[in-house]
N, C-alpha and C positions, 0 to 999 in steps of 0.2 A: 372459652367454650364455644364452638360452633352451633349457630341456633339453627331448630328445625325449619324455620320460614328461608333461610339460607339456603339451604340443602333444596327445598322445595324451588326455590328459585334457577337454583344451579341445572334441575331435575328439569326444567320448564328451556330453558336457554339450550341446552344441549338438544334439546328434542326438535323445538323449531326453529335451531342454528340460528336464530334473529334474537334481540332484545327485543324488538319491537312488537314479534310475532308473542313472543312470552309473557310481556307487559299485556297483551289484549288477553290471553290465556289466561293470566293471573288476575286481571280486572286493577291493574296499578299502572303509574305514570312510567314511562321507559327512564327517567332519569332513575326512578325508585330501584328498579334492577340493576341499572349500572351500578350505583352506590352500595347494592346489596350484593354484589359478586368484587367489586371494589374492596370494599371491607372484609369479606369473607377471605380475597387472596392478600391479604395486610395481614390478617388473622395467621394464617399459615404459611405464608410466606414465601407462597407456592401460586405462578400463572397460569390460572385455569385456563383461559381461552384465547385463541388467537385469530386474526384474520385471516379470511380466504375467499378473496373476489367479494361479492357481495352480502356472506355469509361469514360468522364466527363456529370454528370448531374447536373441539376440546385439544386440550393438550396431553401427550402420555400419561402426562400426571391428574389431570381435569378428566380424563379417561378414566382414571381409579379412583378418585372419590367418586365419581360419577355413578359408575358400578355398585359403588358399598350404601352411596345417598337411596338410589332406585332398590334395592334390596329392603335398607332400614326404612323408606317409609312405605314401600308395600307390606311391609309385615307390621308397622304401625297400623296402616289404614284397616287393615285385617282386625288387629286387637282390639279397635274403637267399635269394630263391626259387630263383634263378638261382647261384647260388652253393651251395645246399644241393643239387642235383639237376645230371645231366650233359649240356648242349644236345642228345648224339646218343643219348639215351632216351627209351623212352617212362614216364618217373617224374616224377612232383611232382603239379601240380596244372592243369589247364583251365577256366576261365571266362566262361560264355554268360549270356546274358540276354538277354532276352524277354518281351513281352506274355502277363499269364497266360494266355490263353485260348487263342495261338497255340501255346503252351511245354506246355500239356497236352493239345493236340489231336492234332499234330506232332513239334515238336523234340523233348522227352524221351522220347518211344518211338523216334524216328529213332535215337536215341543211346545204348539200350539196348545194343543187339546192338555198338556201337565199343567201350563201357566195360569190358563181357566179354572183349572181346579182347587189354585189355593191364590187367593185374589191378593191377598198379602206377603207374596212372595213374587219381590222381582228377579224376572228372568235373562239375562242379559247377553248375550250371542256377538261375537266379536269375529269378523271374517275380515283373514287378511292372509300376509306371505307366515311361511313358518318359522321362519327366524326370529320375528317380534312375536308371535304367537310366544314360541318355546322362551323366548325372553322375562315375557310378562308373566308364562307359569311358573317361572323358576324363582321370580323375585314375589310370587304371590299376590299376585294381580289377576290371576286365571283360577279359577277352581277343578275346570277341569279343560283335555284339550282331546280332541277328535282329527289324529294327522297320518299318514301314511307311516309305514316302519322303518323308513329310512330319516324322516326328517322326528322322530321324539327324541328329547330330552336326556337327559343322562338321572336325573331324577324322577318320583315318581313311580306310582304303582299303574302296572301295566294288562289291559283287559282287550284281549283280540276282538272287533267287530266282526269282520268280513275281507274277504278278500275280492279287490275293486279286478272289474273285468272292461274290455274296452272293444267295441264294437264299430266295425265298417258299415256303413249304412250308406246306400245308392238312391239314385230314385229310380220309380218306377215306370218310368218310360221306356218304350221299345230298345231304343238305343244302347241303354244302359245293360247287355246281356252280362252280369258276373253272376258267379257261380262257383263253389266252394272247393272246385279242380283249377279253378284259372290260374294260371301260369304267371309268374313276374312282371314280365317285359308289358305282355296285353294289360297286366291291370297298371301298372305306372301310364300307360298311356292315354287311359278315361282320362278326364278332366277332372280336378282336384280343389276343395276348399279345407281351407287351414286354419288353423284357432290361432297361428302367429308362422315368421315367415320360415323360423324352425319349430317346427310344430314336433315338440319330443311323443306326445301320444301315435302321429300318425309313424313317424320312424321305428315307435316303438314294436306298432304293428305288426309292421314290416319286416321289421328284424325278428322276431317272435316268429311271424307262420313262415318265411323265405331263407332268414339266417343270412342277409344281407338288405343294405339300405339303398335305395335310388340316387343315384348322382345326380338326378336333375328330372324333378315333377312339374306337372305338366298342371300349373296352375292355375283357377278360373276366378276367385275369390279368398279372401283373406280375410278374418272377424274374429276378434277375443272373444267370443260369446260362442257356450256349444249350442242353446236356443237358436241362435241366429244362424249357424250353420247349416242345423237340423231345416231350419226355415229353407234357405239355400238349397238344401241338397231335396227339399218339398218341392222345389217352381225348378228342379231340373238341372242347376247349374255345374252338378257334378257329385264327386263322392266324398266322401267323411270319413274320419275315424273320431269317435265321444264316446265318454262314460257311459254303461251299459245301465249303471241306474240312473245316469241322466234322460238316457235313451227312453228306457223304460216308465219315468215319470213325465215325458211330456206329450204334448198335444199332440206331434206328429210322431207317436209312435207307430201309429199304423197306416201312414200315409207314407212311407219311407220302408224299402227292402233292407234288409241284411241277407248275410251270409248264413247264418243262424249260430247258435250258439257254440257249438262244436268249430266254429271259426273265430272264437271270442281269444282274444291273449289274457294272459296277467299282468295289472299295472300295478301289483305291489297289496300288502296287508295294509289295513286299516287298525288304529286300534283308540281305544279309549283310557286315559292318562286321569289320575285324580293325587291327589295330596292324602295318602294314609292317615295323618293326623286329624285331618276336617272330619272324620267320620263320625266324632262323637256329637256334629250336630245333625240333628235330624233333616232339613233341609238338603245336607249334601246326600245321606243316606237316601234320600227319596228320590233325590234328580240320579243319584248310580245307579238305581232299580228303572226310573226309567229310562234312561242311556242306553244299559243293558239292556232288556227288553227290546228297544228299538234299536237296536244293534240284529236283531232278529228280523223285523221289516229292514233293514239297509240287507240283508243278504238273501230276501227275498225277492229286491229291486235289483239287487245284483245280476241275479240267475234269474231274470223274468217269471 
């Protein structure tokens, strides 16, 4: 019979591809996990893991228990949840996830003022890429998730926020003459800051109000941060394309021109994903009421 601390082991090894990394994860000796994944493939009779440069990755096979171990003990850790805390409280714990960028612009200030109000309920906000996101909702590790309509889940019930708009912002400097007739060629030719060196937001722009993309922009600065950019395109160094409730919620909303709203594209729905079953405890019913709710402030922030 394969033991849970096994499983938990194999669950820890595959994540940070090290024994070693695993062993500090788990708070045990690295010999302790060798022996415990050792035993574990005697037991089945099956190589979980192999080498790869300086890293251990799973095997096809070490890939499918891997899969069923990460399923079975999120849905353990769930049951011990639910069992340690009383469905008609507000105690235990709440789990969101989200896109960093939307999670720090939005959702974790939306969520401030709910967590204050029940001091016995942790609130817990996980920003990262979508694929681990929609990962950890499926295997029930997430309670709820907050992602655009192209990257949800194939599970899960499904509740529209808003629809994300994305905005060109200039600075206001003489120089800078755009205006919501300008022509293709003239505006590729401003000077240009990017959130990376394919920046799919600014192409998306582009392609949305022109119906074709620049073979070659005319680049002054480059930063993964749309704060930073926004900063950038403040002290003059060029123009932008960012989230219109990013836009909208920061510092230099009014220190920085757009085109105006009627020159905004669409970057896609937003929507909000929850586990139909969790409803019968009262915790999850209360963070959906306020999800929802501020799903009303995110399309406020949206359309300025």
């Amino acid at each position: 019979m394969i033991e849970t601390s096994q499983l938990q082991t194999l669950v820890a090894v595959a994540r940070a591809r090290s024994f070693s990394r695993a062993a500090d994860e788990l708070n045990v000796t690295q010999s302790a996990i060798s022996q415990s994944i050792k035993n574990l493939e005697s037991k089945i009779d099956v190589i979980l893991f192999k080498r790869s440069g300086k890293k251990v990755v799973l095997t096809p096979e070490g890939e499918k228990l891997f899969q069923v171990a990460q399923s079975y003990l999120g849905q353990l850790e769930d049951t011990l949840e639910e069992m340690r805390f009383s469905k008609d409280t507000m105690s235990g714990k709440v789990r969101i996830g989200t896109l960093t960028g939307l999670g720090k612009s939005w959702l974790a200030p939306e969520l401030l003022e709910f967590s204050k109000g029940y001091p016995e309920l942790t609130v817990s906000i996980k920003l990262g890429f979508h694929e681990e996101l929609v990962r950890d909702f499926e295997n029930f590790r997430l309670d709820f998730l907050v992602l655009p309509e192209e990257s949800l889940p194939s599970q899960g019930e499904k509740v529209l926020l808003a629809e994300e708009k994305l905005s060109l912002v200039f600075p206001k400097q003489k120089q800078f003459k755009l205006s919501a007739d300008i022509d293709f060629e003239t505006l590729i030719s401003y000077p240009t800051i990017l959130f990376e060196l394919e920046d799919t937001l600014f192409f998306k722009w582009c392609f949305n109000r022109f119906k074709k993309n620049p073979k070659k922009v005319n680049i002054r600065y480059i930063v993964n941060s749309h704060g930073n950019m926004l900063q950038a395109v403040q002290q003059g160094l060029g123009m932008a394309v960012v989230p219109r409730h990013v836009l909208m919620r920061s510092y230099y909303k009014d220190k920085v021109n757009t085109l105006g709203p009627e020159s905004d594209v669409s970057n896609g729905k937003f929507y909000l994903v929850y586990h139909k079953e969790s409803l019968d405890r009262l915790r999850i019913q209360k963070t959906l009421d306020c999800l929802t709710k501020a799903g009303q402030s995110f399309l406020e922030s949206m359309n300025g």
